[in-house]
C-alpha positions, 0 to 999 in steps of 0.5 A: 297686252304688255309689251316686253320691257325691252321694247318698252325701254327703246329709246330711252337708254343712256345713248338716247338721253346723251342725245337728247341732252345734247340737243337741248343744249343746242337750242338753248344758247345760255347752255353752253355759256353757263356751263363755260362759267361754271368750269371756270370758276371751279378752275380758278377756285383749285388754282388760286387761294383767295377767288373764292373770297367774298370779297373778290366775288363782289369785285367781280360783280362790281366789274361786270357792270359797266362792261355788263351794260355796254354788252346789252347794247352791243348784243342789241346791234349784233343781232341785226348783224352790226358791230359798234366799235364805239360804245366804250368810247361814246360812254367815255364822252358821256361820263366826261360831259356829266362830270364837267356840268356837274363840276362847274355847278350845275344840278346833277339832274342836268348833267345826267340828262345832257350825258344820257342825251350826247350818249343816244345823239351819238348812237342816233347817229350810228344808226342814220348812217349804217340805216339810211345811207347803207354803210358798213357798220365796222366802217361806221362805227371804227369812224365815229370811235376816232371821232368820240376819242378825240371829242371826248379830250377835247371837251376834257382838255385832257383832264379829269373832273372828280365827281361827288354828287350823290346822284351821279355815283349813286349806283357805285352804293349799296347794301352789305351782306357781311363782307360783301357789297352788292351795288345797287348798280347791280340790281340795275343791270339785272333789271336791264337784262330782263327788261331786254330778255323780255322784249327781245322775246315777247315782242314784234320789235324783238321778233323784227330784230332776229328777222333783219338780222337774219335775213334783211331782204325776207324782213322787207319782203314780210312788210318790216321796215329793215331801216326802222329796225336797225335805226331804233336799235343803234338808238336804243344801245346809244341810251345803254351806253349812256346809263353804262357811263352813269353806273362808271361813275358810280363805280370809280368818282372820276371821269377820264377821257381816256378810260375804257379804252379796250370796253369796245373789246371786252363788250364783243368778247361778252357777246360772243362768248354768250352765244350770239353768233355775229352774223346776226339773227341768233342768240340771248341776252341772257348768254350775253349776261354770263359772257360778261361775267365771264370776262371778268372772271377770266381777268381776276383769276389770271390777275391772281394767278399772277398772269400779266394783263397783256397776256389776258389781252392775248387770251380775250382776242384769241377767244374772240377767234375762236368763238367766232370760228365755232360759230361759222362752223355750225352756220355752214354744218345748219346750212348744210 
């Protein structure tokens, strides 16, 4: 026996469709983010002549990747419901340190291991303090931004070092495609996140990562050890800030201790915007991946547009409010 066509179509009208696209757009964090990208880059393709160019994509790709990397490790530490103030500051030092061996004569193999090593020395030591000793990770890590900033200056004497070793710039080169240039930096910082995506996603650590960062006291409850956890994640983020230093000097040859100095905040803004909730225990690196990208192309076409950059830092730190007010008001209506 047929059933009426009517009752054959329950449920699956456009109210219903609405609905479910609605909810699929909830459970899939890099929804949101993408669809954010997308209108913006349409709005900035109407409002602007050249943002379309190829040239100027290429530039935003290029300026994704530095901020890019500092986001993965970022991503890393606010999914265990941390923050590092620092990670701009400890690439910083780490570009410096590779520079100066590099400057006074020593192999570029050398100079890239000791600032890949003084970059996860640096976060080791975020993660002992936050893990061991229990304290605030703001406090940390704003503690150790003062600490690097002035160690990287001092280590520096306030002077830059041009770097021209091949294989300290190596991922500022690449391959064209008519007018575009695609650096192998950027195939690196692919690679990264699907490394990461991948671990977050099919492994115990990532598992554990989501469950400290959710709720620590029902980790140790379920034998995860909360300090083992968090201790490998600020180490594992210290090494990205290392290699984000490496793509650095690949992008501009030139090692300033005093550059980078608002990466701490373009690298949050990336997660934030991605959909990773900063209480921890929610979100994907895959959103954290278009948020960056999002960044940048909010700053090149407010550039074009003729926007002042104090005006774009206006505009970051009041998405970073407002990013972080949605979230909490989806924790409370979830919780309720």
């Amino acid at each position: 026996m047929k059933l009426p066509a009517t009752t054959r179509t329950a449920g699956s009208g456009p109210a219903t469709r609405l609905r479910d696209m609605v909810r699929y757009t909830m459970g899939t964090p890099a929804v949101g983010p993408l669809a954010a990208l997308i209108i913006t880059v349409g709005a900035f393709s109407i409002t602007t002549q050249t943002f379309l160019s190829p040239q100027n994509l290429s530039l935003v790709l290029q300026q994704s990747i530095v901020i890019g990397t500092l986001a993965l490790g970022q991503s890393l530490v606010i999914l265990t419901a941390g923050i590092d103030l620092a990670n701009g500051a400890i690439a910083v030092l780490s570009t410096v340190v590779m520079a100066e061996f590099a400057f006074e004569g020593t192999s570029p193999v050398v100079a890239l291991l000791a600032g890949l090593l003084v970059a996860t020395f640096v976060g080791s030591v975020n993660g002992a303090v936050v893990a061991w000793l229990r304290l605030p990770p703001f406090i940390v890590t704003l503690g150790i931004l003062a600490v690097v900033f002035a160690v990287s200056r001092l280590y520096a004497q306030s002077r830059t070092y041009p770097v021209t070793a091949d294989l300290l710039v190596f991922w500022g080169k690449g391959v064209r495609l008519g007018a575009v240039l695609i650096t192998w930096g950027s195939f690196l910082l692919v690679g990264l996140y699907a490394l990461f995506w991948y671990m977050l996603t099919q492994t115990a650590w990532g598992r554990h990562i989501y469950a400290v960062g959710d709720a620590p006291e029902s980790a140790g409850l379920t034998g995860i050890s909360v300090w083992r956890t968090v201790l490998s994640v600020y180490v594992t983020a210290g090494f990205l800030y290392g290699v984000a230093a490496w793509q650095a000097l690949g992008r501009i040859p030139n090692a300033d201790p005093n550059a980078y100095q608002t990466a701490n905040l373009e690298s949050i803004t990336a997660v934030v915007l991605g959909g990773t909730s900063l209480f921890g225990g929610r979100g994907s690196v895959v959103g954290t991946l278009i948020g960056a990208l999002i960044v940048n192309v909010l700053r090149s076409g407010l550039t074009q547009a003729g926007v002042s950059s104090l005006y774009q830092d206006i505009a970051t730190g009041a998405l970073i409010i407002v990013m972080v007010g949605i979230d909490q008001t989806l924790r409370r209506k979830g919780a309720g």
